[in-house]
C-alpha positions as CSV (number, residue, x, y, z in Angstrom):
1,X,139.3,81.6,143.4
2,X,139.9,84.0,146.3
3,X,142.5,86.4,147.8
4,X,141.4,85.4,151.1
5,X,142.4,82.7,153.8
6,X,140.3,79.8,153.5
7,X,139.4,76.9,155.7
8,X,138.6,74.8,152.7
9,X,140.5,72.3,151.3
10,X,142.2,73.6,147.7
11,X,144.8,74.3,145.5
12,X,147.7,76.8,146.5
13,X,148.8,78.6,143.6
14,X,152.5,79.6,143.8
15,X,153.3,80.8,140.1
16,X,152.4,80.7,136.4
17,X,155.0,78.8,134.0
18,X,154.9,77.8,130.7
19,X,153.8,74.2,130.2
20,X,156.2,71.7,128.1
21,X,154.6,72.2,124.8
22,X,155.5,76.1,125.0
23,X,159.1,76.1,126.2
24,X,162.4,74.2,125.0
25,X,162.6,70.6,125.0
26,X,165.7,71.1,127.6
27,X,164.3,68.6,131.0
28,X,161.5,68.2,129.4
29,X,159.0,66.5,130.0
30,X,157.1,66.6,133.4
31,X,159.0,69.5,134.8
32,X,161.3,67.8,137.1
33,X,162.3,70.3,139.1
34,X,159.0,71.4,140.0
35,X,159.2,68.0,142.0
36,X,162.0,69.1,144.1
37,X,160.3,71.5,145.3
38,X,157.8,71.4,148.9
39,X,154.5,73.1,149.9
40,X,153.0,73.8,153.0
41,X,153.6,70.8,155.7
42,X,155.8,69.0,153.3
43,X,153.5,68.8,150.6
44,X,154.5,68.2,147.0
45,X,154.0,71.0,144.6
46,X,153.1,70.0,141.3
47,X,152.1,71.9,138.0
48,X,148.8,72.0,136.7
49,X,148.3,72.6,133.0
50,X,145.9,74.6,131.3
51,X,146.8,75.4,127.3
52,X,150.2,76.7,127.0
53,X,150.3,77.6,130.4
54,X,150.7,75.9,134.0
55,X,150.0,76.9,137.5
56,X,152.7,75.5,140.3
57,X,150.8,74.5,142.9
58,X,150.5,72.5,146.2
59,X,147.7,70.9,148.0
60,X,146.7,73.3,150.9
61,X,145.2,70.9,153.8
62,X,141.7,71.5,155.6
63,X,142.8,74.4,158.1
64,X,143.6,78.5,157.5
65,X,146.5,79.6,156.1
66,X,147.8,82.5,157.7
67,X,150.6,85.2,156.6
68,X,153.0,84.4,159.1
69,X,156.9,84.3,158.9
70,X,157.2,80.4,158.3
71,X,154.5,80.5,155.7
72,X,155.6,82.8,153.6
73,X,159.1,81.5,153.9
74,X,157.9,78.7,152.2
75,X,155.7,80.8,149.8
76,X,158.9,82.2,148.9
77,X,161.0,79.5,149.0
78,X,159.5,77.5,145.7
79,X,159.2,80.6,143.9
80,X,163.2,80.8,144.3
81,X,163.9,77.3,143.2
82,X,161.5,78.1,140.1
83,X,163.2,81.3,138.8
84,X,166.2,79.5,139.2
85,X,164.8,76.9,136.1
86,X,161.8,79.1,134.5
87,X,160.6,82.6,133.2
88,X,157.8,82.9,136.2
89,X,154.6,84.7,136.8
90,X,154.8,84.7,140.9
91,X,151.5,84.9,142.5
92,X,150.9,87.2,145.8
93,X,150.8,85.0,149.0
94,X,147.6,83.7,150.0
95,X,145.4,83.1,145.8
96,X,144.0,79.4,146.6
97,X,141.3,77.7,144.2
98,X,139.0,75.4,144.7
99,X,140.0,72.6,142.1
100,X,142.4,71.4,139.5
101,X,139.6,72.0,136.9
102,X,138.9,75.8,138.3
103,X,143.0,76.6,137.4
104,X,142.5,74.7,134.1
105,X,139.2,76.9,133.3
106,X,141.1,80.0,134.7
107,X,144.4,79.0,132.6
108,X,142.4,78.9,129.2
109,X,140.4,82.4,129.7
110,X,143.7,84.2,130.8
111,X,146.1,82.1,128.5
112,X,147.0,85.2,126.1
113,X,147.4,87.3,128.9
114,X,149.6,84.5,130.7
115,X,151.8,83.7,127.6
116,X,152.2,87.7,127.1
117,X,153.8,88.6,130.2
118,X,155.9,85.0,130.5
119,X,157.5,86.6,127.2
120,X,157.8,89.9,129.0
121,X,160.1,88.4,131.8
122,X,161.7,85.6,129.9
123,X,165.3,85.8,130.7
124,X,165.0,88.9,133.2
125,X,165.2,89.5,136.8
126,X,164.0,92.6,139.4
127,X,166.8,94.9,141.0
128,X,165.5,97.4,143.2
129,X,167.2,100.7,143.7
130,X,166.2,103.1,147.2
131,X,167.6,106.4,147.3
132,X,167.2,108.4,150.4
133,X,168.0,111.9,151.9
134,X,170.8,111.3,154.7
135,X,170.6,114.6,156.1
136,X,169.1,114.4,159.3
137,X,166.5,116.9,159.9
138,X,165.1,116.7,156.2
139,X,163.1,120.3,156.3
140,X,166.2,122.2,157.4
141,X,168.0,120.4,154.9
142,X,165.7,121.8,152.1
143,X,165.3,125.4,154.1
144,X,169.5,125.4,153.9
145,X,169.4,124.7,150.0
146,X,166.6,126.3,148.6
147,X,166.1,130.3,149.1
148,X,162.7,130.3,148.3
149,X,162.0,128.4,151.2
150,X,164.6,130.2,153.8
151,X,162.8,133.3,152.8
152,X,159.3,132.6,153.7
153,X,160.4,130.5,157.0
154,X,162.7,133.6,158.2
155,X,159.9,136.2,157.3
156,X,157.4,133.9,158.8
157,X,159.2,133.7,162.3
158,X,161.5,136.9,162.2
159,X,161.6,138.1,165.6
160,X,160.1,135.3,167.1
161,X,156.7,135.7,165.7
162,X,154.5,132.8,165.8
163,X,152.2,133.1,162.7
164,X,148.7,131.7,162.5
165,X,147.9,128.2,160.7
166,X,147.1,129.3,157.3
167,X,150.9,130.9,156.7
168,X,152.4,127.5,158.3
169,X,150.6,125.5,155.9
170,X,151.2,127.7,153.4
171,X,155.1,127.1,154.3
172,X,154.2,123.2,154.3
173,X,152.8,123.5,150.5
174,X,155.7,125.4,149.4
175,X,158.4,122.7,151.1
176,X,156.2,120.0,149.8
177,X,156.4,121.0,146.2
178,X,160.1,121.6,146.1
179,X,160.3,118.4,147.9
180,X,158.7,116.8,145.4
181,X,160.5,118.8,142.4
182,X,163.6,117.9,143.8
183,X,162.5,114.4,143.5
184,X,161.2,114.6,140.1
185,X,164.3,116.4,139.0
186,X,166.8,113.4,140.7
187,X,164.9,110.6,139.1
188,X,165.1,112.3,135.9
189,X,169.2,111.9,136.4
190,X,169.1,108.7,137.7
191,X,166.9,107.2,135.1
192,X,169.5,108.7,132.2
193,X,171.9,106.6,133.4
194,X,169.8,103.5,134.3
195,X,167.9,103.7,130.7
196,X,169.4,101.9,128.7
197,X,170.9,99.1,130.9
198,X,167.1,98.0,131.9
199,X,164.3,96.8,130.1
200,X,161.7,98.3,131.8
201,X,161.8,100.7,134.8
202,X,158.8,101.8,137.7
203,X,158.5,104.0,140.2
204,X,157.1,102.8,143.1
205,X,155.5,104.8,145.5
206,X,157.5,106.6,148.2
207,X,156.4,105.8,151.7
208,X,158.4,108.4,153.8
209,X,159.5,111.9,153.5
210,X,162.9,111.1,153.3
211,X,162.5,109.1,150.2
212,X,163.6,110.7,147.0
213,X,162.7,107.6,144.2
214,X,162.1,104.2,144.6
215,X,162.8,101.8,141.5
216,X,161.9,98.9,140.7
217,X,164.2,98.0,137.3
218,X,163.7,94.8,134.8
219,X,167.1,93.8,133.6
220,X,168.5,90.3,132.1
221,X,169.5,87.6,134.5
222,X,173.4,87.9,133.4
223,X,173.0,92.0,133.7
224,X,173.4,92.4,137.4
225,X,176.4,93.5,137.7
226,X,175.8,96.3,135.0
227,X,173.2,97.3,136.2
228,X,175.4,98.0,139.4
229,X,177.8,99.6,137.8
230,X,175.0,102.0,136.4
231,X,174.3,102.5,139.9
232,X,177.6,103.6,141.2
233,X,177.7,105.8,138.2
234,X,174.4,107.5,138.8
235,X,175.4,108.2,142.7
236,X,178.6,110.2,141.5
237,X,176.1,112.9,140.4
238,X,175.3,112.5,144.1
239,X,176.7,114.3,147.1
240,X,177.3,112.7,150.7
241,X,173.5,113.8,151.3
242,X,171.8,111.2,149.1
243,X,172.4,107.6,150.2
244,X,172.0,105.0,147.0
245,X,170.8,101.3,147.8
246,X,170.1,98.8,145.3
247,X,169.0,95.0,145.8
248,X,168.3,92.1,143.9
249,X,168.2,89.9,141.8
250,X,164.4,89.5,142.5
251,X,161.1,87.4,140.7
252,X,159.7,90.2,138.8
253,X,156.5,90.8,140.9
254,X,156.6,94.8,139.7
255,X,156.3,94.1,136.5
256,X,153.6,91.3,136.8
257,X,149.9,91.9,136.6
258,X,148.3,88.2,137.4
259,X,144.6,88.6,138.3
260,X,143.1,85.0,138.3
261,X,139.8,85.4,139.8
262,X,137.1,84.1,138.2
């Protein structure tokens, strides 16, 4: 199996789901559903057992498969229309083996790990929560609210000075650490209040500066909408400088650890 684009002809794995014998006899058997849904170029997808466990999958045809809009649309697409019906495992975009026999031998050595984490999400569903600074210049934000920092930058620059490097990266160390205690501090809050409406809860990393947390939060399907209450609670510790967005429900991809290379 490989991460990679391939110009063989394979399997396309879209998920891991439990197989007939492991879940309720509700539509059972042959997964039905699964039917309904379609692959790349109008393929069918199809589930492949292996133990208690089955991979979704389509046939992928003899030609590269690139990560392009209308590919993963449809990447994304079957994996919706499974959640909707299974707990699921969702693979990343592009895992493609080279048989029905490779998934089954893959299936069988991962089967404990497989049936550990379809137990994990059983029932449960992603919501994502992005809070942000607002303000716009974020370093005079933190210089207007933080005296430590408005007394080195005004004894730095009094008078106009321009000081050499090492005191301006020293000024850049000291905003980064209360940047990042200021962070460490609002998470802290949030996650008091998110707690004990969520499963499971991870911090994802931050990509910009004027990030303060990023969470990614495992609650029960029919929790949403407490989960978004514990939202609008959380932001009333919150001035007008902190802007609070959540999102969801999602396939749980942050809580999934799927590695089925052989």
């Amino acid at each position: 199996m490989t991460e990679e684009l391939t110009t063989a002809a394979g399997r396309y794995i879209y998920a891991i789901i439990r197989t007939p014998a492991a879940a309720s006899a509700e539509k059972r058997p042959g997964f039905p559903w699964v039917s309904e849904c379609i692959g790349f170029e109008g393929r069918a997808v199809y589930p492949i057992p292996g133990g208690p466990v089955a991979a979704v999958v389509s046939d992928i045809p003899n030609h590269s498969l690139r990560a392009e809009r209308r590919n993963l649309a449809v990447h994304y697409d079957v994996l919706k229309r499974l959640m909707k019906q299974e707990a699921v495992l969702p693979m990343a975009f592009g895992i493609i083996a080279d048989s029905s026999d490779a998934i089954r031998r893959v299936l069988r050595w991962r089967q404990s790990t497989l049936v550990d984490q379809l137990e994990r999400v059983a029932g449960k569903a992603e919501m994502g929560l992005k809070v942000t600074w607002t303000a716009p210049n974020i370093f005079e934000y933190f210089v207007n609210t933080h005296d430590e920092l408005r007394t080195l930058r005004d004894e730095l620059f009094r008078d106009g000075r321009d000081p050499p490097p090492q005191e301006k990266i020293e000024l850049g160390r000291l905003f980064q650490r209360t940047l990042n205690e200021d962070r460490a501090e609002h998470t802290r809050t949030v996650l008091s209040v998110l707690r004990p409406l969520c499963f499971e809860i991870k911090e994802n990393k931050l990509r910009t500066e004027r990030e303060v947390m990023n969470l990614a939060c495992l609650v029960g399907q029919g929790s949403q909408t407490e989960f978004e209450r514990g939202v609008f609670e959380a932001a009333k510790r919150f001035d007008d400088n902190y802007s609070f967005d959540f999102s969801g429900p999602f396939l749980p991809h942050n809580f999934v650890e799927v590695d089925l290379r052989a």
